[in-house]
LOGU-467443 format. One line per 5 residues: number of its first residue (from 1); their letters; for each residue x, y, z of C-alpha. Coordinates in steps of 0.02 Angstrom, whole numbers. Each point is the difference from the previous one (the first is absolute). Layout:
N
NUM = a = X:Y:Z | ... .
END
This chain:
314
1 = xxxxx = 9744:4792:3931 | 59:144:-113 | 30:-126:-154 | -182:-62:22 | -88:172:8 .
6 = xxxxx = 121:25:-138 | -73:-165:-95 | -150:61:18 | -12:148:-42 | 73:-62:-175 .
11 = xxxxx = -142:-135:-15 | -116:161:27 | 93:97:-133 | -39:-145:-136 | -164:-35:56 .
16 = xxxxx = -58:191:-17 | 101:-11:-172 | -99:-155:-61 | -156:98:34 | 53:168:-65 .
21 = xxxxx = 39:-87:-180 | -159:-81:-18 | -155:79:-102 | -118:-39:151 | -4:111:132 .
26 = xxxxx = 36:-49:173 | -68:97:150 | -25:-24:171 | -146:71:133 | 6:14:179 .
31 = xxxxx = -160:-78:64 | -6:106:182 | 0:161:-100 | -39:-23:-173 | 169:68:-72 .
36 = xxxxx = 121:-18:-129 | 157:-88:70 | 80:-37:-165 | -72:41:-202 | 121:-54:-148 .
41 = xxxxx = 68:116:-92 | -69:-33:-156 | -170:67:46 | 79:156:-59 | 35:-52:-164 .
46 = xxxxx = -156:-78:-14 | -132:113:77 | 99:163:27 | -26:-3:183 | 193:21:86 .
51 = xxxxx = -13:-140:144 | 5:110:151 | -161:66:-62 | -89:-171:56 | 6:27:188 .
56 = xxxxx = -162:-88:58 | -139:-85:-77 | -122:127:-27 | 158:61:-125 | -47:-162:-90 .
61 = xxxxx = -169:22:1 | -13:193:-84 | 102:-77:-142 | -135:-134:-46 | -136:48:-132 .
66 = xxxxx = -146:69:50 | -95:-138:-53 | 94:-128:70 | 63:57:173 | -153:-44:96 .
71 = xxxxx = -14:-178:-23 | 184:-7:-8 | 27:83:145 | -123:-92:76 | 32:-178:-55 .
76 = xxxxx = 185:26:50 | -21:57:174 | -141:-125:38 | 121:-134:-84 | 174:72:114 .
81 = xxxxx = -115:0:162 | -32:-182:-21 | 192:-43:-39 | -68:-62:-151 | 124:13:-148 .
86 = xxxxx = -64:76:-179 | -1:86:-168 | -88:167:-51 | 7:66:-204 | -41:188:3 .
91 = xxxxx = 55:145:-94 | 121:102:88 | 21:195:-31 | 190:64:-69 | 47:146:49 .
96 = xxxxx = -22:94:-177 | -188:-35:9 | -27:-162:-97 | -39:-176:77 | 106:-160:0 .
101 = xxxxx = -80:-199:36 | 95:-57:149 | -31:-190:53 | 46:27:201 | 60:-164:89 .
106 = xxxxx = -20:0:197 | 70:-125:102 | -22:10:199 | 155:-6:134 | -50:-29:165 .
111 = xxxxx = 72:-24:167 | 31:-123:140 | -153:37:65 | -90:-28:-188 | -61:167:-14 .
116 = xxxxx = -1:96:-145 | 206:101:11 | 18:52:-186 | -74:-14:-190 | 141:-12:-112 .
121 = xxxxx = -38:-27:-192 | 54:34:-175 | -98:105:-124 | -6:-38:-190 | -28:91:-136 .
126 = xxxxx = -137:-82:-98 | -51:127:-103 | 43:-101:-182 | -86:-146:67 | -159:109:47 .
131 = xxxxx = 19:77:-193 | -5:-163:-64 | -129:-65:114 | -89:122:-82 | 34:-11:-161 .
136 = xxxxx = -61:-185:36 | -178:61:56 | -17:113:-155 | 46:-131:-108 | -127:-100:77 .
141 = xxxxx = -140:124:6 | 43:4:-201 | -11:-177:-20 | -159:-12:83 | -93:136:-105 .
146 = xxxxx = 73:-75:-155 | -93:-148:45 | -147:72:26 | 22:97:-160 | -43:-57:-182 .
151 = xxxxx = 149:-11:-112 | -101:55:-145 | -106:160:52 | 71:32:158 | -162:10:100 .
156 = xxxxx = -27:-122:129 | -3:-194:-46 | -99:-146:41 | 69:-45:155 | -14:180:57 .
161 = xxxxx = -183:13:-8 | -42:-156:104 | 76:62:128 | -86:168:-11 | -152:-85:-44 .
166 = xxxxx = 4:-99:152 | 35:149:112 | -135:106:-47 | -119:-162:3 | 32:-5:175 .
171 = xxxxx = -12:170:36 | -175:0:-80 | -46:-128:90 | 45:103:160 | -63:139:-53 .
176 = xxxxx = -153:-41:-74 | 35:134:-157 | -26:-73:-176 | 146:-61:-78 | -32:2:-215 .
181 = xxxxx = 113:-103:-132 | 34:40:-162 | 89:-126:-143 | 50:76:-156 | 34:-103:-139 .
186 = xxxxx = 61:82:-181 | -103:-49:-142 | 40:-111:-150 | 195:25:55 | 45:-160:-72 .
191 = xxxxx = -61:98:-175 | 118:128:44 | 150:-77:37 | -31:-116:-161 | -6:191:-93 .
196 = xxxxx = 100:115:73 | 132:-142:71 | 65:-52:173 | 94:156:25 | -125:122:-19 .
201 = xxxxx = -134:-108:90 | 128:22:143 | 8:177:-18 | -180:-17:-13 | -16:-64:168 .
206 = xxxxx = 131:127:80 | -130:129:-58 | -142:-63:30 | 72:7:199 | 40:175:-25 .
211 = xxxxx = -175:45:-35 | -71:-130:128 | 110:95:143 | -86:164:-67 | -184:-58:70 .
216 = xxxxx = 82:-18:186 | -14:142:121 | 9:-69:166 | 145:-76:79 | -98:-141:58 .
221 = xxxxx = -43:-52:-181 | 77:-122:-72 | 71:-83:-168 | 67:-141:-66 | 44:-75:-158 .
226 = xxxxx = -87:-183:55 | 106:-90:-164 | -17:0:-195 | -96:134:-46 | -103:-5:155 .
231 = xxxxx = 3:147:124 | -94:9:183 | -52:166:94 | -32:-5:188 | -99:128:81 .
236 = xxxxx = -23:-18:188 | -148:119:69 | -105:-6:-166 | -178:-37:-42 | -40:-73:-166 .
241 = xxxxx = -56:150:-56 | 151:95:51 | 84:-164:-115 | -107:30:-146 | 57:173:-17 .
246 = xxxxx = 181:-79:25 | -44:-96:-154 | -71:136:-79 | 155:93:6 | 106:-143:-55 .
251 = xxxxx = -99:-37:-142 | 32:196:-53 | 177:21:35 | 36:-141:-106 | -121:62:-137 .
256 = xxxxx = 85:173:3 | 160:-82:-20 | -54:-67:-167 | 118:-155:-36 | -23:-64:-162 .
261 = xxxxx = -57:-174:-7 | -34:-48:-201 | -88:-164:61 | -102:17:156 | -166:-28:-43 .
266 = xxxxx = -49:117:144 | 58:165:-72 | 146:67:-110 | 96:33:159 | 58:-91:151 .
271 = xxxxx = -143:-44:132 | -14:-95:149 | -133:-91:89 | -14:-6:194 | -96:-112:115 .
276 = xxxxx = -36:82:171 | -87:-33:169 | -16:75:151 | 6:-88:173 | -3:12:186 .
281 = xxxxx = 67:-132:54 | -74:-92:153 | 59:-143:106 | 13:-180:-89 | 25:111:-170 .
286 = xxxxx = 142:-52:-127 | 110:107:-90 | 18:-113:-133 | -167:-8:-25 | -23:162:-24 .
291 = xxxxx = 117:28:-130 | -57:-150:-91 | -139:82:-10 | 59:156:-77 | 78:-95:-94 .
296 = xxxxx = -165:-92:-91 | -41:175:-24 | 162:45:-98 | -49:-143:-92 | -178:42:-20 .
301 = xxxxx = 50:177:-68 | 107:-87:-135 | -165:-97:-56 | -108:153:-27 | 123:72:-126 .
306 = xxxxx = 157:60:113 | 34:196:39 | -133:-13:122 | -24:-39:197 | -96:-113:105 .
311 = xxxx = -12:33:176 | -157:-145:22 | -35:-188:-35 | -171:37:-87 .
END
């Protein structure tokens, strides 16, 4: 009898070994009163917590992040009264102050009778996974602005603006508040790019932003650069009249700026002509109409000599 006691004792000896090299940490819980009956050493080393300072589960609980501990907390215990085996991540506190990820991996023991005896489990630090995880979602966040950005001037592309454009159609529509367009299109740039060369019509266009962005002073307005040397302001909550003076102010920004354009037949300087309209949009209406017709305007303001703005079809 002695040599098995003796045997197994040993087996004991390597088991608690086993688990006392590994990075994870083993514990153990006593279901009928919510205590510590065993916590691995290396909690110490990895939270600063000694072990017999985890004597019951409320222990456990204190040490979780504010932020975290109630649904953890909860989620657990509602998990462990069901005998149902699981996985919580949440950021556990060390015992200098800061906060480490900890992946916690419960498994259920239960007795003869199948109820709920124990929760034994195995915590991991995951805090270099949750750093990259992160790292992931910034990354991502920067690759999705990027797209939405133009390479060239750094203002908002193409793709960009439909999307705005589409969510401040609808919230017109909802709304019933005006919703007013503007399309700005640089005149005789072909002229100036054959003049001044590629390079500074690029730099043309990165300026020509920069004074654009000057006219907005709501955070609900909106601009794009729509492609070539085409630009499109949004402006949810304005009447055409409100848009006229939006216009207005475009016109003199750019003006002010004083570019030099030798060849426009417009002016000595850089100027721009602008269709614009006005809208609120009902039920059966089409965005793309709507900007197709701003755009005829654009157009229209390019046949009456350019550096000018048409906000109607007459």
């Amino acid at each position: 009898m002695s040599e098995i006691v003796e045997k197994l004792e040993e087996e004991s000896l390597v088991y608690k070994t086993l688990l006392e090299s590994t990075k994870a940490i083993p514990w153990r819980i006593q279901w009928d009163n919510l205590s510590f009956s065993y916590i691995g050493p290396q909690i110490e080393e990895l939270l600063g917590w000694a072990p017999d300072s985890w004597v019951s589960v409320q222990d456990w609980a204190e040490r979780i992040h504010p932020e975290d501990r109630e649904w953890a907390v909860n989620f657990c215990v509602a998990q462990s009264k069901a005998g149902v085996e699981h996985e919580a991540d949440y950021r556990a506190l060390t015992k200098d102050g800061d906060y480490v990820w900890i992946r916690d991996v419960v498994h259920v023991v239960r007795n003869d009778s199948g109820e709920v005896d124990a929760l034994v489990g195995f915590m991991f630090d995951i805090s270099e996974r949750k750093r990259t995880e992160q790292r992931l979602i910034e990354l991502q966040r920067e690759l999705e602005a990027l797209s939405f950005k133009d390479g060239l001037t750094g203002i908002a592309n193409r793709r960009r603006f439909d999307s705005v454009f589409e969510e401040d159609w609808e919230q017109a529509r909802r709304s019933g508040r005006p919703l007013s367009l503007l399309m700005l299109d640089i005149d005789y740039f072909k002229q100036y790019n054959d003049t001044y060369g590629h390079v500074q019509g690029d730099y043309c266009l990165k300026l020509v932003a920069r004074v654009l962005e000057k006219t907005i002073r709501r955070s609900q307005d909106f601009l794009a650069r729509f492609g070539g040397e085409e630009f499109v302001l949004v402006l949810p909550d304005t009447d055409a009249g409100e848009a006229s003076q939006m216009a207005a102010r475009c016109h003199a920004l750019i003006e002010q700026e004083w570019i030099p354009h030798e060849r426009s037949m417009a002016r000595k300087s850089l100027t721009m002509s602008i269709g614009a309209g006005t809208v609120v949009p009902m039920h059966g209406d089409e965005r793309l109409s709507f900007l197709e017709l701003v755009d005829r305007r654009l157009y229209q303001a390019k046949q009456r000599g350019r550096n000018t703005t048409v906000s109607s079809e007459d």
